[in-house]
C-alpha positions as CSV (number, residue, x, y, z in Angstrom):
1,X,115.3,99.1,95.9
2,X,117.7,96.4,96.9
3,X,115.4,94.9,99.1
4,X,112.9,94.6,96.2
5,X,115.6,93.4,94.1
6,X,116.5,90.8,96.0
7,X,113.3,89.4,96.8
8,X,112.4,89.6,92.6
9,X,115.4,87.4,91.8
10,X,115.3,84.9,94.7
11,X,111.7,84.3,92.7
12,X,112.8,84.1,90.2
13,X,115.1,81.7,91.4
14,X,112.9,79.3,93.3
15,X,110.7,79.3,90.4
16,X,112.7,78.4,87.6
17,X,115.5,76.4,89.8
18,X,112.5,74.0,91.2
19,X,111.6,73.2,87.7
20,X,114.8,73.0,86.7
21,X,115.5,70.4,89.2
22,X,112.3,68.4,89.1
23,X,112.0,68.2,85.4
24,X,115.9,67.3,85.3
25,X,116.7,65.5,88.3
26,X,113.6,64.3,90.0
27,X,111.7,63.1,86.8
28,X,114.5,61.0,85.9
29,X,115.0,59.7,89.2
30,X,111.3,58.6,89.8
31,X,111.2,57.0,86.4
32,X,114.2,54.7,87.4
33,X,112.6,53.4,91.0
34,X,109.1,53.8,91.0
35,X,106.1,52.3,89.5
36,X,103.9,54.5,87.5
37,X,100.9,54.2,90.4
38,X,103.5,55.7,93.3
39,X,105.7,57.9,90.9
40,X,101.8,59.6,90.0
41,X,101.4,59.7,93.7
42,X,104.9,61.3,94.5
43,X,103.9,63.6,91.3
44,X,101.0,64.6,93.2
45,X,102.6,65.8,96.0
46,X,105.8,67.0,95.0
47,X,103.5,69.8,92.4
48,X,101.1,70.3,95.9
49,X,104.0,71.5,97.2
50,X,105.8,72.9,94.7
51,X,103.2,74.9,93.2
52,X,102.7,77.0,96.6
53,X,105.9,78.0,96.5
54,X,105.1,79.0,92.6
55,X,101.8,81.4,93.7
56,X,103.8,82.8,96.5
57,X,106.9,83.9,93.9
58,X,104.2,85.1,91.5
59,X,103.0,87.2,93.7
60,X,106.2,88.2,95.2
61,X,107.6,89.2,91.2
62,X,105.1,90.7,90.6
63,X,104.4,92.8,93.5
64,X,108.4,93.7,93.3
65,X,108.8,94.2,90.2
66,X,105.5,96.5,89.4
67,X,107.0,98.3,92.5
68,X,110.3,99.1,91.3
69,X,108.7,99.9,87.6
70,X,106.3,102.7,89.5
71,X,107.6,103.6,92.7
72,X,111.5,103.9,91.4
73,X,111.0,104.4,87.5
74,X,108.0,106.5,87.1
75,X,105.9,103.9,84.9
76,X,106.9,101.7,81.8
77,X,107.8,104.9,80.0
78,X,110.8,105.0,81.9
79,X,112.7,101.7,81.5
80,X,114.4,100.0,79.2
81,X,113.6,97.4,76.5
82,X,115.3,94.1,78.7
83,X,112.6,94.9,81.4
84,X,109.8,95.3,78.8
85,X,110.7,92.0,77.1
86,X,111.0,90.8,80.8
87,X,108.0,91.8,82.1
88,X,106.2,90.3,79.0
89,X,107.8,86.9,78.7
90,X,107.1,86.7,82.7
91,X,103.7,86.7,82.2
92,X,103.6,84.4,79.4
93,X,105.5,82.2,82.0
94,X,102.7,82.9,84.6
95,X,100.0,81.7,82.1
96,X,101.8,78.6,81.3
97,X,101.5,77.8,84.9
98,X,97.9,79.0,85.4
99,X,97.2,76.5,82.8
100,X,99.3,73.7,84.2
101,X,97.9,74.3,87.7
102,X,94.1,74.7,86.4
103,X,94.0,72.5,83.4
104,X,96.7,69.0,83.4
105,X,97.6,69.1,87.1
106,X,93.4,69.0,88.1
107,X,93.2,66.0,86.0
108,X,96.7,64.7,87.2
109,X,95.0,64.7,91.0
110,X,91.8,63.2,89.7
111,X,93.3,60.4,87.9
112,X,95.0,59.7,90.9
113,X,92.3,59.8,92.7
114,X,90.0,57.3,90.6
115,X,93.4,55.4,90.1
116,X,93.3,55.9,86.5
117,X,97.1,55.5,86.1
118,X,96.6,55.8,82.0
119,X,95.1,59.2,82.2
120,X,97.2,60.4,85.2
121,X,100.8,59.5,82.7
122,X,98.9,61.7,79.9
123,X,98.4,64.5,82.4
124,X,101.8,64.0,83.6
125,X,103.5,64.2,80.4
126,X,101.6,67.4,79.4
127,X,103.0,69.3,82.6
128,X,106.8,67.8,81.5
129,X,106.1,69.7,78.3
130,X,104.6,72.9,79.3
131,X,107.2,72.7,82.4
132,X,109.8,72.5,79.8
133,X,109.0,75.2,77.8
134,X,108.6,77.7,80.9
135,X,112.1,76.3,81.6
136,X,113.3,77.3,78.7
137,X,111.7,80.8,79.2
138,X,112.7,81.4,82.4
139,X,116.0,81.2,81.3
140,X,115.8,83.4,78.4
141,X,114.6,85.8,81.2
142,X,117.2,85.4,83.3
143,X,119.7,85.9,80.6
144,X,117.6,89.5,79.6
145,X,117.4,90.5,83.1
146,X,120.9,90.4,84.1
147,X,122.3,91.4,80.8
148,X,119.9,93.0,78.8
149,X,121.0,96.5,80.4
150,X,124.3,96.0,79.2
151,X,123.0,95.0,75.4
């Protein structure tokens, strides 16, 4: 179990700490030294990159964390209300990014593309939000998951 553990919150971690850091650090940043045409570019490639990471802590959460519910618990039955409220807010997190990824970030790439820098800063500040409010989230489910046990 600590193995599963341990690959569950370094996720966790990745996930939410990259978006912590690019919506708070690198956004700011960009918007200081870079014209909108290159800070859409950098924008472009920082999610290319980012956003692999993102599928490959989906997966990872949720392959270790259905595996501890089963193969340790005995099924959702068995657990207690932090990991239920966890487990739920998780995947409302995932489908904020599955609409990020699919929906604003598509159009962020085209825009680029077709150097429609107008449309790409739309697209651009749809992800902020909808990064924000899994930010926001992902915190709340850190919070639950280390001390909702305990509550």
């Amino acid at each position: 179990m600590s193995v599963s553990i341990a690959l569950h919150l370094l996720s966790a971690i990745l996930w939410v700490g990259g978006m912590i850091f690019a919506h708070m650090m690198l956004r700011p940043a960009a918007v200081k030294v870079l014209e909108p045409p290159l800070r859409l570019n950098l924008w472009v490639q920082v999610f290319k990159n980012f956003f692999l990471w993102v599928w490959i802590a989906i997966i990872t959460l949720l392959a270790s964390g259905y595996w501890m519910v089963f193969s340790i618990f005995g099924g959702f039955s068995n657990i207690g209300m932090h990991v239920h409220i966890m487990h739920g807010l998780g995947i409302v997190m995932i489908l904020v990014f599955m609409h990020v990824f699919f929906v604003p970030y598509r159009k962020l790439r085209h825009a680029v593309i077709v150097e429609d820098f107008q449309e790409g800063a739309a697209q651009l500040a749809k992800i902020r939000k909808l990064v924000g409010t899994n930010i926001l989230i992902g915190l709340v489910v850190s919070v639950v998951a280390s001390a909702g046990r305990y509550v």
